[in-house]
C-alpha positions in Angstrom: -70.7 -94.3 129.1 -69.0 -91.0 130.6 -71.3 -88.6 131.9 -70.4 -85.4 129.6 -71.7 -87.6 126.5 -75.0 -88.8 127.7 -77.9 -87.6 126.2 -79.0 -84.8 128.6 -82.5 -84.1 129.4 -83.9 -80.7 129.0 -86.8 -78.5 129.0 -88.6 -77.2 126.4 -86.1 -74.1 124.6 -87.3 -71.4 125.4 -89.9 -69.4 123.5 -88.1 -66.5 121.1 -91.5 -65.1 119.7 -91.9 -63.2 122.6 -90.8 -59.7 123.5 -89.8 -57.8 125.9 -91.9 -58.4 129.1 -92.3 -54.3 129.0 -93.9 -54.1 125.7 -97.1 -55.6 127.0 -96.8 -58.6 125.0 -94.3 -60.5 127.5 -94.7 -61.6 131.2 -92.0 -60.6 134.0 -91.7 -62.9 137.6 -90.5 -62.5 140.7 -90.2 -65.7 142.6 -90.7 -65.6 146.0 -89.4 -68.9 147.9 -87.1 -69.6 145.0 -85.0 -72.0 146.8 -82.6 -73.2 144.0 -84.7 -71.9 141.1 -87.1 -75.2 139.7 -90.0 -73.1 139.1 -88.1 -70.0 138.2 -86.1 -72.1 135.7 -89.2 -73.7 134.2 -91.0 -70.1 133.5 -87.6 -69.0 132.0 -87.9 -72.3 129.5 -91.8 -71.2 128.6 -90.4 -67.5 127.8 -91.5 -65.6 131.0 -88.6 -62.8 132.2 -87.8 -63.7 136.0 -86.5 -60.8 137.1 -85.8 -61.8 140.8 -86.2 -64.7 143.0 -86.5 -64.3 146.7 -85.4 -66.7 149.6 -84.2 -65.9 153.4 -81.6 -68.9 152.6 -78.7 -67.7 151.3 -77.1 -71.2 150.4 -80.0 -71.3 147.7 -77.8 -68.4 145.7 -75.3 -70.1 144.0 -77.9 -72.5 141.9 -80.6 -69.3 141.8 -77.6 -67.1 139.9 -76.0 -69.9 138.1 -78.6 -71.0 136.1 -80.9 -68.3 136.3 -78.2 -65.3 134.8 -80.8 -63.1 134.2 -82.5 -62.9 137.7 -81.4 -61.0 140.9 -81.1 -63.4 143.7 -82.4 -61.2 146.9 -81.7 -62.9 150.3 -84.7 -61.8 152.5 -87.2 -63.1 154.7 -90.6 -62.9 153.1 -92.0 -60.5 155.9 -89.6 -58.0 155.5 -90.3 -57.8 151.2 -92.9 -54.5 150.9 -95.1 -54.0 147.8 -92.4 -50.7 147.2 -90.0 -53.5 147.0 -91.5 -55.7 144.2 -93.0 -52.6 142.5 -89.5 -51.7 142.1 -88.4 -54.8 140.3 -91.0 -55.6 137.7 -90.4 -53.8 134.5 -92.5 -50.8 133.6 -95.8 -52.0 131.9 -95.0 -55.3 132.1 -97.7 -58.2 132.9 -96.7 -59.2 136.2 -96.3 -62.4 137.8 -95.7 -63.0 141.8 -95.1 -66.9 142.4 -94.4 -67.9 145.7 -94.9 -71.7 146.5 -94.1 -71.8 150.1 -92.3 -74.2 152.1 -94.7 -77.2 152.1 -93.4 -79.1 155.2 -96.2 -77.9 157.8 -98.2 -79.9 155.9 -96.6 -82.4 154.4 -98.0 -85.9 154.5 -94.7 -87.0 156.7 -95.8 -85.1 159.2 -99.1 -86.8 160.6 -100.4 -86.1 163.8 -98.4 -82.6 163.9 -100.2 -79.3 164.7 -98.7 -77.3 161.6 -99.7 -74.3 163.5 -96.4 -75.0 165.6 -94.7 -74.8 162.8 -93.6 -70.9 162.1 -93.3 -71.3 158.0 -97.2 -72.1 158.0 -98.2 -68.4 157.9 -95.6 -67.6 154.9 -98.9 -68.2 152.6 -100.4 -65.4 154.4 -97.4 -63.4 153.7 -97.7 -63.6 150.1 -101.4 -63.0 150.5 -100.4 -59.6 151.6 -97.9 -58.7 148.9 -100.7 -60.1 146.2 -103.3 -57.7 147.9 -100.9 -54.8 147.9 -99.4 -55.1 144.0 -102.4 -56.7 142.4 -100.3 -58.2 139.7 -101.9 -59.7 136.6 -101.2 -63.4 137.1 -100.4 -65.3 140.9 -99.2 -68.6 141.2 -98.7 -71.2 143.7 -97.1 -75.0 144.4 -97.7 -77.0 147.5 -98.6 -80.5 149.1 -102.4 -81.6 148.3 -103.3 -81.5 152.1 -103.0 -77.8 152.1 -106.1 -77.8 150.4 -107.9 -78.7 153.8 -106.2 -75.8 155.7 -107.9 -72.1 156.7 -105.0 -70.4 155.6 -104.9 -71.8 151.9 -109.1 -71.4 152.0 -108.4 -67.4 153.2 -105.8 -67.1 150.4 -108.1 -68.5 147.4 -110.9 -66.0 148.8 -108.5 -63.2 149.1 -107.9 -63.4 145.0 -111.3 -64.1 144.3 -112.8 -60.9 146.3 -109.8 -59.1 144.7 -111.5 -60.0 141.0 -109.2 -62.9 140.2 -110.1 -65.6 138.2 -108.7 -68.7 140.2 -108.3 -72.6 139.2 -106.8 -75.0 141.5 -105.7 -78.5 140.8 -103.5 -81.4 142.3 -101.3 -82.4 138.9 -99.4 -85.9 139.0 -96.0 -85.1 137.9 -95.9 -87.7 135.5 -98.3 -86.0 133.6 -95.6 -83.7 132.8 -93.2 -86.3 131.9 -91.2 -86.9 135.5 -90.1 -90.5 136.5 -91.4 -89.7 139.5 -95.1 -90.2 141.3 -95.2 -87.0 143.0 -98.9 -84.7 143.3 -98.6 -81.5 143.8 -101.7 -78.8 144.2 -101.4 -76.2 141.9 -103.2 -72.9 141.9 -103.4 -70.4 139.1 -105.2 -66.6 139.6 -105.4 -64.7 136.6 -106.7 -60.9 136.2 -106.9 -61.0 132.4 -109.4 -63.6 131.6 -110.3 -67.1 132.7 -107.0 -68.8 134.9 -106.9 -72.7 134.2 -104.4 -75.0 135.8 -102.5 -77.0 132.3 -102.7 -80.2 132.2 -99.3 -82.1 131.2 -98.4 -83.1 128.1 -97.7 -86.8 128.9 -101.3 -87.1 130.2 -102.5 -90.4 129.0 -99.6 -91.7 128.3 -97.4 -94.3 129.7 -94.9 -92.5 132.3 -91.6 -92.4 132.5 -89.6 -94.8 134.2 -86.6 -94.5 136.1 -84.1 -96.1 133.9 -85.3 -93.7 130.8 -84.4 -90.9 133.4 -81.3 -91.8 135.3 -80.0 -95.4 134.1 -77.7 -94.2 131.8 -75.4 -92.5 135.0 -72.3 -93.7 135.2 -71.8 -96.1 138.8 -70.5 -95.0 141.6 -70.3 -96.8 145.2 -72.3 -95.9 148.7 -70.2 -92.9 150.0 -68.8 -91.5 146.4 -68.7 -89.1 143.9 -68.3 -89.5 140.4 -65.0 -87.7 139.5 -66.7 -86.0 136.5 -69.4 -84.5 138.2 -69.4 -84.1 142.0 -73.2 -83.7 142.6 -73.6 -87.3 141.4 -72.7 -88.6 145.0 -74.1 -90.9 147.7 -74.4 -91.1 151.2 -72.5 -93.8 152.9 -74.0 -97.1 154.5 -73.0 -98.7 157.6 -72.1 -101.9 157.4 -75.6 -103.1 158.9 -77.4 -101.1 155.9 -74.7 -102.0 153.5 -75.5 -105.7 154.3 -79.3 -104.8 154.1 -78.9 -103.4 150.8 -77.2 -106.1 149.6 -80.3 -108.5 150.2 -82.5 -105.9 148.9 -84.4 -106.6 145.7 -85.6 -103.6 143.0 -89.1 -102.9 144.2 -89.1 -105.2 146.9 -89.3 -104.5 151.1 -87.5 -105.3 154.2 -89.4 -108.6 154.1 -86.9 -110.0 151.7 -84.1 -109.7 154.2 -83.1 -112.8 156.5 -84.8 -112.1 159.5 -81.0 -111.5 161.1 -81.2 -108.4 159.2 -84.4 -106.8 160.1 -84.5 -103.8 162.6 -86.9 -104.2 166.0 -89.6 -101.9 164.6 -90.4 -104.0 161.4 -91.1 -107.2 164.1 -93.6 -105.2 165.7 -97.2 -105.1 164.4 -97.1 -101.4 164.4 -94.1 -101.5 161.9 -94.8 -104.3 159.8 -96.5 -102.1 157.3 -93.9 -99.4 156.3 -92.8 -101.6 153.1 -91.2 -98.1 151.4 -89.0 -97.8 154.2 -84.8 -99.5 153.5 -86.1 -100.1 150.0 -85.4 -99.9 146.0 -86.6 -98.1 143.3 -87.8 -100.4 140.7 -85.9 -99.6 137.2 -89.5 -99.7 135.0 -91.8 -97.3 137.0 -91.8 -94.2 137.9 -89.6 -93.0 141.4 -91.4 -92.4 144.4 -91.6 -89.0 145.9 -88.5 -87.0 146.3 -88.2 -86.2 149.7 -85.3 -83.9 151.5 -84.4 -87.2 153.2 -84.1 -89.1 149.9 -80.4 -90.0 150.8 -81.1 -91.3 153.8 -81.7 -95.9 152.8 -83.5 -95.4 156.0 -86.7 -92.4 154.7 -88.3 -94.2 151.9 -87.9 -95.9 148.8 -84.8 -94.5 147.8 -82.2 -97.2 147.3 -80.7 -97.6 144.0 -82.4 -100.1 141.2 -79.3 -102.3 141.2 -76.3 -100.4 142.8 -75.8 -101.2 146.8 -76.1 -97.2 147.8 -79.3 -94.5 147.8 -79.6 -92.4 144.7 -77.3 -89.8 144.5 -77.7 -86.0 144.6 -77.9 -85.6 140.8 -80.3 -88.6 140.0 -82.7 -86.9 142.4 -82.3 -83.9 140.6 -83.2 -85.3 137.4 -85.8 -87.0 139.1 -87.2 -83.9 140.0 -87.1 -82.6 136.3 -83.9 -80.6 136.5 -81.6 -80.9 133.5 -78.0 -83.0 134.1 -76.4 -80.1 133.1 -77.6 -77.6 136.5 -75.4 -76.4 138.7 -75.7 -76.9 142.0 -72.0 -75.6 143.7 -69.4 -73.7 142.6 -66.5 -75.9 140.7 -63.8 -77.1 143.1 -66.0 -76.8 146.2 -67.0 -79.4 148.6 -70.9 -80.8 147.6 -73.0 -80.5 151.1 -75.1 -83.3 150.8 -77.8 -82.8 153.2 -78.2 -78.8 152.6 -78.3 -79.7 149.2 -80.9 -82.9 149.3 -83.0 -80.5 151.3 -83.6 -77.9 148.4 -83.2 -80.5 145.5 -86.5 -82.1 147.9 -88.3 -79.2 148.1 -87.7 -77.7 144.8 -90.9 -77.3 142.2 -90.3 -79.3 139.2 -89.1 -77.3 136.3 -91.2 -79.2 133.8 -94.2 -78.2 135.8 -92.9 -74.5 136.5 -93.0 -74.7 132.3 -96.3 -75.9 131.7 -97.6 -73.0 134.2 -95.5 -70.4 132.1 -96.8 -71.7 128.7 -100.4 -71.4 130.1 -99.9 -68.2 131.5 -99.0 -67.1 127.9 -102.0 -68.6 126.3 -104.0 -66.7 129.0 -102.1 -63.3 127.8 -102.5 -63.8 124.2 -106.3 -64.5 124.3 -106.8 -61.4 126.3 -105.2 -59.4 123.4 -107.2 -61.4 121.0 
């Protein structure tokens, strides 16, 4: 089936009851660590105006402006953004919400046994600490890795609200829950100054998740290395011959320990290896995908090799995986796809559909504090 005539999957349209976020009754954003735009684009789907998104990466402005029209894209570090600043972009009585879900790899569970002290991005929390304590805005949200939960600086942050009169609910949500093919937990924290915060539970709870044929089995095939010539995001890395062959052995939800032992690299006949089963392996079609990493092109990093095709998933089939519609853009028409710049911020992105379900609850909040 070509690719433009698929079935597209897309988020909820977005809300028309709802007026300007000026008029008291709507909500305006600003997105700090936007990256590409997943959570920005899944408030815009529940309704809320995101008026800016902020990110020191300036290859995240493309996708930010492209599918975010609206929004000013603002290419600044985090420590250099002042209260003046935001002040200056929210509208004029509007209920205000700061978002800013910061990078999550100094805590990451890929990273174990590694100070995340050494890491500079592990104080950016407390940046955003300071620009909630200095604007006060009506409604705070934030995304991250479960284990941040453990950490001083995410403990200091959830007392800052709370001393600040903010109600605050915290929760890790299974993205399946909000109907991703894919088994990735995330923490979530709402703070709300209008009434009781509570995270929103998805949708699909209780039900049966997606898989990842229902998600991405309906893409067109393309081989290790290629693009497909209708859409140039839906590319793969290359193999080497050695992986190529390793692939080819490979079985959908299966490990290295199918291969012939010819095949197997040195680590996996160690004892100390011989348990890393997700590692040079498929997806199964009829569950839901692993965690998208920013190394999920990489046969090497995880689970990532396609169901039946010898290659890793491509750059759009992790997108989708990660909730964004087929229809995102990602680069500029005619120009050259960077596939690990790219992989990095499809990996680190925060699913739309959850960015949507926050919005939507964020709504419900404002409404019953009118009521």
């Amino acid at each position: 089936m070509d690719m433009n005539d698929r079935d597209r999957p897309v988020l909820t349209e977005p809300r028309t009851d709802m007026a300007a976020a000026s008029d008291g009754n709507g909500i305006a954003a600003i997105d700090v660590f936007c990256g590409i735009g997943g959570l920005s684009y899944g408030l815009a789907a529940a309704g809320v105006d995101v008026v800016a998104g902020i990110d020191v990466d300036g290859s995240c402005r493309f996708p930010f402006e492209a599918n975010m029209s609206d929004a000013q894209f603002i290419e600044r570090d985090v420590r250099d953004i002042t209260a003046e600043n935001l002040s200056g972009l929210w509208p004029e009585g509007a209920t205000r919400l700061l978002a800013g879900c910061a990078p999550c790899q100094p805590f990451s569970s890929y990273r174990k046994g590694v100070n995340p002290s050494s890491d500079g991005r592990w104080e950016l929390l407390r940046e955003l600490s300071r620009l909630v304590t200095e604007t006060k805005p009506e409604f705070v949200t934030t995304e991250n890795v479960p284990r941040i939960m453990h950490k001083a600086v995410f403990g200091d942050f959830v007392r800052m609200l709370e001393c600040l009169g903010y109600s605050v609910d915290i929760d890790v949500c299974r993205c399946t829950d909000y109907g991703l093919a894919q088994n990735r937990r995330r923490i979530v924290l709402v703070a709300s100054r209008l009434g009781t915060a509570t995270v929103p539970e998805g949708d699909q709870y209780g039900q049966p998740p997606k898989t990842v044929r229902q998600a991405i089995g309906n893409l067109a095939p393309i081989e290790a290395g290629r693009s497909h010539e209708a859409d140039p995001v839906h590319r793969s890395r290359g193999l080497s011959p050695l992986n190529l062959k390793r692939m080819m052995v490979s079985k959908p939800d299966g490990t290295w320990r199918d291969w012939p032992t010819e095949l197997r690299a040195q680590c996996h006949r160690r004892a100390s290896g011989a348990a890393f089963k997700n590692a040079y392996a498929r997806m199964g079609w009829d569950k839901p995908s692993p965690t998208i990493t920013t190394y999920f092109h990489n046969f090497g990093a995880g689970r990532f090799g396609h169901p039946e095709q010898n290659r890793t998933i491509s750059l759009r089939e992790a997108a989708i995986l990660q909730g964004f519609p087929e229809s995102y853009q990602f680069v500029p028409d005619g120009e050259s796809v960077p596939l690990t710049t790219l992989g990095r911020h499809i990996g680190n992105a925060v699913p739309p559909p959850l960015g949507e379900a926050i919005g939507r609850r964020f709504f419900q909040n404002l409404e019953q504090h009118h009521e």
